[in-house]
Backbone bond lengths (Angstrom), bond angles and torsions (degrees), N, CA, C in turn:
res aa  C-N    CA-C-N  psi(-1)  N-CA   C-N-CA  omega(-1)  CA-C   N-CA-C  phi
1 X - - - 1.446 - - 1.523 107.44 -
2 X 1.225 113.59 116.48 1.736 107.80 161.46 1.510 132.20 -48.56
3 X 1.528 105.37 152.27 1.447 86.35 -169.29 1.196 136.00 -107.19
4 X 1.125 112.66 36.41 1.774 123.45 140.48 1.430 98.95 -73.26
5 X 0.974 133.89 -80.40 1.673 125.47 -156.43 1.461 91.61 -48.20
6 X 1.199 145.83 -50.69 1.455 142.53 -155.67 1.220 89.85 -51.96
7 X 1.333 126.08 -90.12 1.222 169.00 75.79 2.051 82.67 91.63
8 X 1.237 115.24 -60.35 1.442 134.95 -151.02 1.918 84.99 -96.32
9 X 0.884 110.88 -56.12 1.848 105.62 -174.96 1.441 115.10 -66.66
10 X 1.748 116.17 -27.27 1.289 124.27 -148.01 2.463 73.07 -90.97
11 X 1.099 109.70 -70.39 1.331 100.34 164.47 1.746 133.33 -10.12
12 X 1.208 107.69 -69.40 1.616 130.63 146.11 1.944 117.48 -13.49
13 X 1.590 86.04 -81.17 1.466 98.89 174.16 1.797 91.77 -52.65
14 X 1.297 126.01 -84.21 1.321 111.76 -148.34 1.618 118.97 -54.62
15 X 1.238 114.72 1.66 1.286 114.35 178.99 1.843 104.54 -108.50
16 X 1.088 120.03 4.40 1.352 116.21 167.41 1.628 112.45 -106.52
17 X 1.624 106.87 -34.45 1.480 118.07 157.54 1.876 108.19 -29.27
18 X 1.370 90.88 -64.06 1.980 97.44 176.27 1.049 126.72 -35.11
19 X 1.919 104.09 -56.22 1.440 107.91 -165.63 1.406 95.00 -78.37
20 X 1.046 130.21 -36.92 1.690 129.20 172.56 1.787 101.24 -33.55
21 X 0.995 119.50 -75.69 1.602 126.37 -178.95 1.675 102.47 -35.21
22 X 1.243 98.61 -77.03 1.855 125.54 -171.50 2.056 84.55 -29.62
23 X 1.338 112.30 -63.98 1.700 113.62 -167.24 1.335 111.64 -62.90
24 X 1.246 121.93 -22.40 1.578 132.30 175.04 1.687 118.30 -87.12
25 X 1.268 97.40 -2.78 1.549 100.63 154.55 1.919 124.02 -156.10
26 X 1.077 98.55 50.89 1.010 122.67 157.53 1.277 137.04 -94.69
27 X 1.199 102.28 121.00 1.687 97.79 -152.37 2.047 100.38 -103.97
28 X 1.077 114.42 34.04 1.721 113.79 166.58 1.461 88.78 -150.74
29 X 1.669 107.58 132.73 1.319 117.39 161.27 1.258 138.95 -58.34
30 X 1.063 120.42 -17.23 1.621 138.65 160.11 1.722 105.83 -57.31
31 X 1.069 132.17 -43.92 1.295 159.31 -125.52 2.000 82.78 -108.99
32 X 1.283 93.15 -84.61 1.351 116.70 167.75 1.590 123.64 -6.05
33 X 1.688 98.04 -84.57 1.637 116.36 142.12 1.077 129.99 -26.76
34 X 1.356 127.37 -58.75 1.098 120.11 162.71 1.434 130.93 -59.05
35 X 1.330 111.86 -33.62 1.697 93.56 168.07 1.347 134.44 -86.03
36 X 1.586 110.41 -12.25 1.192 139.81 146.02 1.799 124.08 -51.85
37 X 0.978 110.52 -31.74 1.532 110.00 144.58 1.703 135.60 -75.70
38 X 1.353 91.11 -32.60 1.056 86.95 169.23 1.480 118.49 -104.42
39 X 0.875 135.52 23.30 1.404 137.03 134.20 1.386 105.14 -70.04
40 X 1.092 151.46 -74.43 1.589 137.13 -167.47 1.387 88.76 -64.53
41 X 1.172 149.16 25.94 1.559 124.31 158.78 1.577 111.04 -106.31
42 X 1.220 101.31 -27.19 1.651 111.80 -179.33 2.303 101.07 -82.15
43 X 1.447 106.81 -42.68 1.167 98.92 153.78 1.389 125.98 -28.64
44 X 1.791 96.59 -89.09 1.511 93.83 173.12 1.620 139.22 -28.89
45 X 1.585 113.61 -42.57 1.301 122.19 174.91 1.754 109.41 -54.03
46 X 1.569 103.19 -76.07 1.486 102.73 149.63 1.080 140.36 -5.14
47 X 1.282 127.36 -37.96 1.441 146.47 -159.71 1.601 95.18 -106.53
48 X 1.408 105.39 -53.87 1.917 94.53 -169.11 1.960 96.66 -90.93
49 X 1.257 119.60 11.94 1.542 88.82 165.84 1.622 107.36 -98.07
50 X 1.599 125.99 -12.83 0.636 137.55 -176.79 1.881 102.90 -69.35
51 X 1.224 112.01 -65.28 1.428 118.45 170.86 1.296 110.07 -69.69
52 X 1.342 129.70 23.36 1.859 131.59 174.46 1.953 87.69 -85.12
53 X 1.599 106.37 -24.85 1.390 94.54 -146.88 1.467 100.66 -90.37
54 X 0.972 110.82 -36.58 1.768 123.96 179.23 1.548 118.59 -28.99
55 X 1.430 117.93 -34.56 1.378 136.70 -158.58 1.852 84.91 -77.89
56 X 1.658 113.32 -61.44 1.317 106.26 -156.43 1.796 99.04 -77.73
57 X 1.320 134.22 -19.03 0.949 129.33 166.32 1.544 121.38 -59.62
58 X 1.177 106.98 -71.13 1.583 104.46 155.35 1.566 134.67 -19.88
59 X 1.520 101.21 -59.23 1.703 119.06 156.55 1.509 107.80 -42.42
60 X 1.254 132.86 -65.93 1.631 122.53 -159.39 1.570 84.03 -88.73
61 X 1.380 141.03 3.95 1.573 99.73 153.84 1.333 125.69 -99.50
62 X 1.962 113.37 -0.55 1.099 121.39 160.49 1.880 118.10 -40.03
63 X 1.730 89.54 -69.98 1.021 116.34 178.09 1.588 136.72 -37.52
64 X 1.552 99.09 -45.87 1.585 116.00 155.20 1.520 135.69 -54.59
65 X 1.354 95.30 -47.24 1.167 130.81 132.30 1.804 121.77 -2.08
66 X 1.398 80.36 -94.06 1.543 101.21 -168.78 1.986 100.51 -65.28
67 X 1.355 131.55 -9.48 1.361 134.52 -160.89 1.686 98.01 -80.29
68 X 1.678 98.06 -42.41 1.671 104.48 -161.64 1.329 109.60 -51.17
69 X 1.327 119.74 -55.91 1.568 116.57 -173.01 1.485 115.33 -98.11
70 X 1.070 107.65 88.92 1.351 98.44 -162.33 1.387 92.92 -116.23
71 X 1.522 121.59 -8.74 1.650 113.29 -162.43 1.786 75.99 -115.25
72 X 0.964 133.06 -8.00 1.500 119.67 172.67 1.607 105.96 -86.83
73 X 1.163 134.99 -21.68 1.074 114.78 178.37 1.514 117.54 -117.83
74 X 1.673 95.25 100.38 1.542 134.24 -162.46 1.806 84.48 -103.99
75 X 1.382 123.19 -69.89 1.428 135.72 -174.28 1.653 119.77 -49.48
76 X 1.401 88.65 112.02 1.875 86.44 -174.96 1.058 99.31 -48.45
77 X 1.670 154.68 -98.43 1.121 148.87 -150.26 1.654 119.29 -28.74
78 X 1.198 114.38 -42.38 1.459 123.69 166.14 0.985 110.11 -31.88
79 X 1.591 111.07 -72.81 1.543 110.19 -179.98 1.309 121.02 -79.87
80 X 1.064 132.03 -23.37 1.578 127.58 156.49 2.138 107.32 -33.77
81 X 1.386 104.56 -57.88 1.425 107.11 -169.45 1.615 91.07 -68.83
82 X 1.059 126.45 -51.92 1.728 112.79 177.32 0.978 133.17 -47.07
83 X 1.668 111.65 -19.28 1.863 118.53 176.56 1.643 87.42 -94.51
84 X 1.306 136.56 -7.03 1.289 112.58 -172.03 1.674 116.96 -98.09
85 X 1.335 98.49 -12.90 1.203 125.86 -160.82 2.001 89.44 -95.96
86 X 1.119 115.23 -78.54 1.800 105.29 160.60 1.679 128.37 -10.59
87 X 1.690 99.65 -58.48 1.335 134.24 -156.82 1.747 99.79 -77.07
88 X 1.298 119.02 -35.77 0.968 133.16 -151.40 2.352 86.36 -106.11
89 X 1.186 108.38 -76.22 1.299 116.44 153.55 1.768 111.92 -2.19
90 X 1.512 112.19 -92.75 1.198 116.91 176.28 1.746 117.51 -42.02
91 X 1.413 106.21 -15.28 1.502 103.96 -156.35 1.663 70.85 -87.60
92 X 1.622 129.55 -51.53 1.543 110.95 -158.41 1.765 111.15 -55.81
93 X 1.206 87.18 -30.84 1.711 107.28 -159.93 1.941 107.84 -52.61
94 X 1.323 97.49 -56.23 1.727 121.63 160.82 1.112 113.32 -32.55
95 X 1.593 120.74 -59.56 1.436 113.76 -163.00 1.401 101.99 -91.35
96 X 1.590 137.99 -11.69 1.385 128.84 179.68 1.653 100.08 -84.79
97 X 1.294 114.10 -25.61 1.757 103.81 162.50 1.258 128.15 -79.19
98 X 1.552 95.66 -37.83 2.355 92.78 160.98 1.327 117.13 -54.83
99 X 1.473 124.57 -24.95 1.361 102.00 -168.58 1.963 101.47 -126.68
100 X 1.503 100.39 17.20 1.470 96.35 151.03 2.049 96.57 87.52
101 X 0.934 100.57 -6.87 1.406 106.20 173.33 1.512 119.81 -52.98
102 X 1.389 124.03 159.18 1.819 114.86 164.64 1.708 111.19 -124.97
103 X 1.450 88.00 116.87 1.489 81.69 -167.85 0.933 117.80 -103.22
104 X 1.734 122.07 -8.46 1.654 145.10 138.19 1.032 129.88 -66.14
């Protein structure tokens, strides 16, 4: 992970770490709840800067990827299935970051 996102999640955690404390001595349940929500909200944040990064990681191993055969793909169809295979790729890649998934 680069380190802004590190940097940006590791932040995250320590501010849900808090409300974790803040809910463990709180003495009204309303009170409670509330910091208990907001600990899984600072989680969550946490969670998608961490998976913000996956997309461009994924990307440069496309990319690396795509360098190796480069003297094999002489045959249009070859590369037709290689843009589909990318095309198709990015499409999985998208929806495991819309819905917060880790697919790395």
């Amino acid at each position: 992970m680069p380190k802004a996102a590190d940097k940006d999640a590791s932040s995250c955690y320590g501010k849900a770490h808090a409300a974790q404390e803040r809910a463990s001595k709180a003495l009204n349940t309303e009170v409670r709840k509330f910091y208990l929500e907001t600990e899984a909200r600072w989680l969550r944040i946490a969670a998608s800067y961490e998976n913000a990064e996956h997309p461009a990681a994924f990307a440069a191993r496309l990319s690396a990827l795509s360098h190796l055969g480069r003297g094999q793909m002489k045959d249009p169809n070859t590369q037709s299935m290689r843009a589909v295979f990318v095309a198709l790729a990015l499409v999985i890649m998208v929806f495991f970051v819309a819905y917060n998934l880790h697919p790395l």
